[in-house]
Structure formats: C-alpha cells, structure tokens
C-alpha positions as CSV (number, residue, x, y, z in Angstrom):
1,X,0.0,0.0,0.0
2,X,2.9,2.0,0.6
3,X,4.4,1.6,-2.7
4,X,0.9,3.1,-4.5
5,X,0.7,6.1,-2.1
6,X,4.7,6.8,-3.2
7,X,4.2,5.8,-6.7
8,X,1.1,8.2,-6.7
9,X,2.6,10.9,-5.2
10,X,5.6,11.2,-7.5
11,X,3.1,11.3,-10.5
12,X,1.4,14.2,-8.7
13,X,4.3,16.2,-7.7
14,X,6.2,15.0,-11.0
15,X,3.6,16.5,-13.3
16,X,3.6,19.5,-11.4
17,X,7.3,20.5,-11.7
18,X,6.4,21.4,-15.7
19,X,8.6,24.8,-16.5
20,X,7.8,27.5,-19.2
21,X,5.0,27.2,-21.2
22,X,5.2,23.2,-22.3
23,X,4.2,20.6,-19.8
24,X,6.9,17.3,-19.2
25,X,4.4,15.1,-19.8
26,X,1.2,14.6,-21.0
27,X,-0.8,11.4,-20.7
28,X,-3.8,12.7,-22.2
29,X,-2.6,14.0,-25.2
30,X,-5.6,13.9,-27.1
31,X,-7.1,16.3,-24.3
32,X,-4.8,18.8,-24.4
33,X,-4.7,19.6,-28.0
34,X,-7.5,19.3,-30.4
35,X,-8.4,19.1,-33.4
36,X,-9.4,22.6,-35.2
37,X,-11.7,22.6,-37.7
38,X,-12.2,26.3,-39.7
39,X,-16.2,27.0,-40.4
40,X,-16.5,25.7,-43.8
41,X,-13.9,22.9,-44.3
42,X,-15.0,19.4,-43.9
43,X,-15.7,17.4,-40.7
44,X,-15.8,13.3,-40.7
45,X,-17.9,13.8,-37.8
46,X,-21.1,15.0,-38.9
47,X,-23.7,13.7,-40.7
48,X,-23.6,16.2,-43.7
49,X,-19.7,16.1,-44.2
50,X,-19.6,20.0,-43.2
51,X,-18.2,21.5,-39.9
52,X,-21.2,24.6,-40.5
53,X,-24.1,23.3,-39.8
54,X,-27.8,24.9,-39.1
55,X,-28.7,25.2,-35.7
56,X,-31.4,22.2,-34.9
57,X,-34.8,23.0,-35.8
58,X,-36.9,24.8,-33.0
59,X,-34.3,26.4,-31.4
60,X,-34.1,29.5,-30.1
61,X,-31.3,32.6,-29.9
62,X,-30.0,33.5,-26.5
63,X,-32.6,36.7,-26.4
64,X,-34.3,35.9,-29.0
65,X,-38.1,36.5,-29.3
66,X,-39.6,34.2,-32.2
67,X,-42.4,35.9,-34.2
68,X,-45.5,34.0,-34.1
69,X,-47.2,36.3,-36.1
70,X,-47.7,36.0,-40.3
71,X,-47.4,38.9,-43.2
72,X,-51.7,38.8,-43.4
73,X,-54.0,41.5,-42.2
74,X,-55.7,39.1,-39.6
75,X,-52.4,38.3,-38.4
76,X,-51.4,42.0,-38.1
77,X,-55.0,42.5,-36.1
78,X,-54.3,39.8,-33.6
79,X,-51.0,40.9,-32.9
80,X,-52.7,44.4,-32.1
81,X,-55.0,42.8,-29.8
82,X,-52.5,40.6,-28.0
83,X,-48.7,42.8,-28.3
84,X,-48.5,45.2,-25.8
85,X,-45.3,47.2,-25.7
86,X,-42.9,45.9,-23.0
87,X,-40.7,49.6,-23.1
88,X,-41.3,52.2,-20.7
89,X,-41.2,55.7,-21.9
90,X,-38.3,57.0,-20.2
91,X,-36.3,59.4,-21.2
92,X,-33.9,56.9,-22.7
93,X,-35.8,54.8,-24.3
94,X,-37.8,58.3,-25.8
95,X,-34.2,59.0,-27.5
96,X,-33.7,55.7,-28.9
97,X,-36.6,55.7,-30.6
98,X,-36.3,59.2,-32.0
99,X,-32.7,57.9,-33.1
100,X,-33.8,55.0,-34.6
101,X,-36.8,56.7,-36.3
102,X,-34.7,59.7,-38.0
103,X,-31.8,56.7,-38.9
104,X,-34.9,54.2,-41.2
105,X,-38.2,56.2,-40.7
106,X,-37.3,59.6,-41.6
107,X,-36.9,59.1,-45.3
108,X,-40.3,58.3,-45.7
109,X,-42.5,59.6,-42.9
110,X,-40.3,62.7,-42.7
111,X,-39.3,64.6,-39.4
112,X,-42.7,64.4,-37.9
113,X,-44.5,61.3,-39.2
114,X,-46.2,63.6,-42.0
115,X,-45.5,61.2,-44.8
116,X,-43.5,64.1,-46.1
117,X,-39.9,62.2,-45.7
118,X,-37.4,63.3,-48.6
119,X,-38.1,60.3,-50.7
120,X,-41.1,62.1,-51.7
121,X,-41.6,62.5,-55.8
122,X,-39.6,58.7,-56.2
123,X,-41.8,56.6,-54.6
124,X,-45.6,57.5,-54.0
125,X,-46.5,59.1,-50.2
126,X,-46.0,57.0,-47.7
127,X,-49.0,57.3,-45.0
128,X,-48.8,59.3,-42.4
129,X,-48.1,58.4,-38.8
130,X,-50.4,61.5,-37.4
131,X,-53.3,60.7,-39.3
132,X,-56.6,59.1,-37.4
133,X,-56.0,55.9,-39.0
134,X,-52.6,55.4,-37.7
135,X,-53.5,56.9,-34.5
136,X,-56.3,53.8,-34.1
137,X,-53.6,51.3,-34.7
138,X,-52.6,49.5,-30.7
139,X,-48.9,49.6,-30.5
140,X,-48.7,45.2,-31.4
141,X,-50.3,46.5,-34.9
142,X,-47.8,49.3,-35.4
143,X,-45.1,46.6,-34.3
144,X,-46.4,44.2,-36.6
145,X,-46.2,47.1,-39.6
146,X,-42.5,47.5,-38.6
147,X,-41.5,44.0,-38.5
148,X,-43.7,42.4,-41.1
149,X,-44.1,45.5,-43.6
150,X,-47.9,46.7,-44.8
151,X,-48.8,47.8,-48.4
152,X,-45.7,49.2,-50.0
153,X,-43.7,49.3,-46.6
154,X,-41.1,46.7,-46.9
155,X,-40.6,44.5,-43.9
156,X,-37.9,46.3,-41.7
157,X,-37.3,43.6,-39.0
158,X,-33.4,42.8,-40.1
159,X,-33.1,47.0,-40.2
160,X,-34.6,47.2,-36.2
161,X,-33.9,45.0,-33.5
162,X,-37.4,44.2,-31.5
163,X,-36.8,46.5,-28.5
164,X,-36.2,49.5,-31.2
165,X,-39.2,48.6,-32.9
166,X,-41.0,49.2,-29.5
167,X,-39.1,52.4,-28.8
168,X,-39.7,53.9,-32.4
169,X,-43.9,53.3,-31.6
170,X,-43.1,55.1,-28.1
171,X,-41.6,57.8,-30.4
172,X,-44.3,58.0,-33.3
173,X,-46.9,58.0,-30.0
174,X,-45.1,61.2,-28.9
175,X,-45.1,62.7,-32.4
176,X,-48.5,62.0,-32.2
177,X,-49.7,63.6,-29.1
178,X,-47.8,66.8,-30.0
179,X,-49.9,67.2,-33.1
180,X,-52.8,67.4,-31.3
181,X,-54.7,70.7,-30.7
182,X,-53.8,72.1,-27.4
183,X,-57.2,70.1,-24.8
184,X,-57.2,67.4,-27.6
185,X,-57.2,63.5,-27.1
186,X,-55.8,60.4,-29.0
C-alpha cells in the first residue's frame, strides 16, 4: 500500500514540476490539444460532411423572441389585440426611438410622421403616422407594420432590432400627441 501512495505521489508532484509554457508530460494527449476545424472545411464527424451546420430546428437565440405572427392583415390584427409594448417611456428609451426613427423612418415619414420624408416624388407618399388611421392602430399593430411591412412598406425587421421597434412606436406616439390641438385627445 505504501508503494501506491509513493508511486502516486511522484506522479502528482512530478507533473507539477512542468517549466515554461510546455508541460513534461502529457498522458492525455488527445485532451490537451485538439483538433481545429475552420467553419467551412470538412468534418468526418457530422452527418452532412460540413463543420457549419444549421442550428437544430426549434431552437431558439439566447434573447431571441420568435415571431408567431404571419405577413396577413388578420395576423397583423391579432398581434394588435395581443402585443403590448414591454418599453417604458423613459427618457432613454424616448431617445432611442427618436434615433432609430430619423436613422430608417425619416426618409419616408419625414421629421414628424407627415408622410413628407425626402423620398417624396420617387416613390408614392407613404402614410402618415399623425393621421386618425394610424393613431387607431394598438402599439402590437404598429409593431407588426414594422416587422412584417404593410402595403408598399417593406418589412424592416433585419433593419430594427425588436426592442427598437417598440421604442420607435413610443416615439411616433409622442409625435403623435404633440400634433394634437392644445385640450385634444388620442
């Protein structure tokens, strides 16, 4: 018994006593250095022959919110009814959405929402944001607009990352109230 706890104990200390940067000895070597494989050369391992491969199906990014919600007008409806916008309208997230807004909205909509943006004379008049129509929209609709695009409004979801898209609707809701006659509602 002695013998193993001597015979042990020089293999401890003995691998310990490694100088510099390369170890004396390595009986693992197959754990200490591996194999690299570069993105797009090819892997035995796998079942397609590539080292890229798609993530498997049904998963989800680390933050990630899947859209549930299809291009169609009764898809755009429900997410109205059931979207409610997570952002609070702090002072913050009020600039963001300004930023973000005069960075993709602008062109079109123009400073204010008017539909007046200087793409104007190109492309026909986008709608505008103030108008009673827009105002009636809930905040999941307007969402929906942003992500999923509506008539000739292209989809703009690679453009604006989910919690801009809410700060941009916090943003058009504040263009909208100052529109208002002074006493006016919504």
């Amino acid at each position: 018994m002695r013998r193993w706890l001597i015979l042990l104990a020089t293999c401890v200390f003995g691998s310990c006593s490694a100088s510099g940067e390369t170890p004396q000895r390595a009986y693992l070597p197959d754990m200490m250095t591996s194999v690299p494989y570069d993105a797009y050369d090819a892997h035995p391992s796998t079942p397609n022959g590539q080292t890229l491969m798609l993530p498997p199906e049904g998963t989800v990014p680390v933050g990630y919110e899947p859209d549930v919600y299809g291009p169609e007008e009764p898809e755009a409806i429900r997410a109205g009814e059931e979207l409610i916008n997570p952002i609070e309208p702090s002072p913050e997230a009020l600039d963001r959405g300004q930023r973000v807004f005069e960075t993709i909205c602008f062109v079109c909509h123009g400073p204010e929402g008017e539909g007046n943006g200087p793409i104007i004379g190109r492309f026909p008049n986008p709608a505008s944001l103030l108008s009673e129509h827009a105002r009636s929209y809930p905040d999941g609709r307007i969402f929906h607009v942003i992500t999923h695009g509506q008539g000739l409004m292209p989809s703009h979801a690679v453009q604006v990352l989910p919690a801009d898209r809410w700060k941009v609707i916090l943003h058009v809701r504040r263009l909208q109230a100052a529109s208002l006659p002074e006493g006016g509602s919504p």
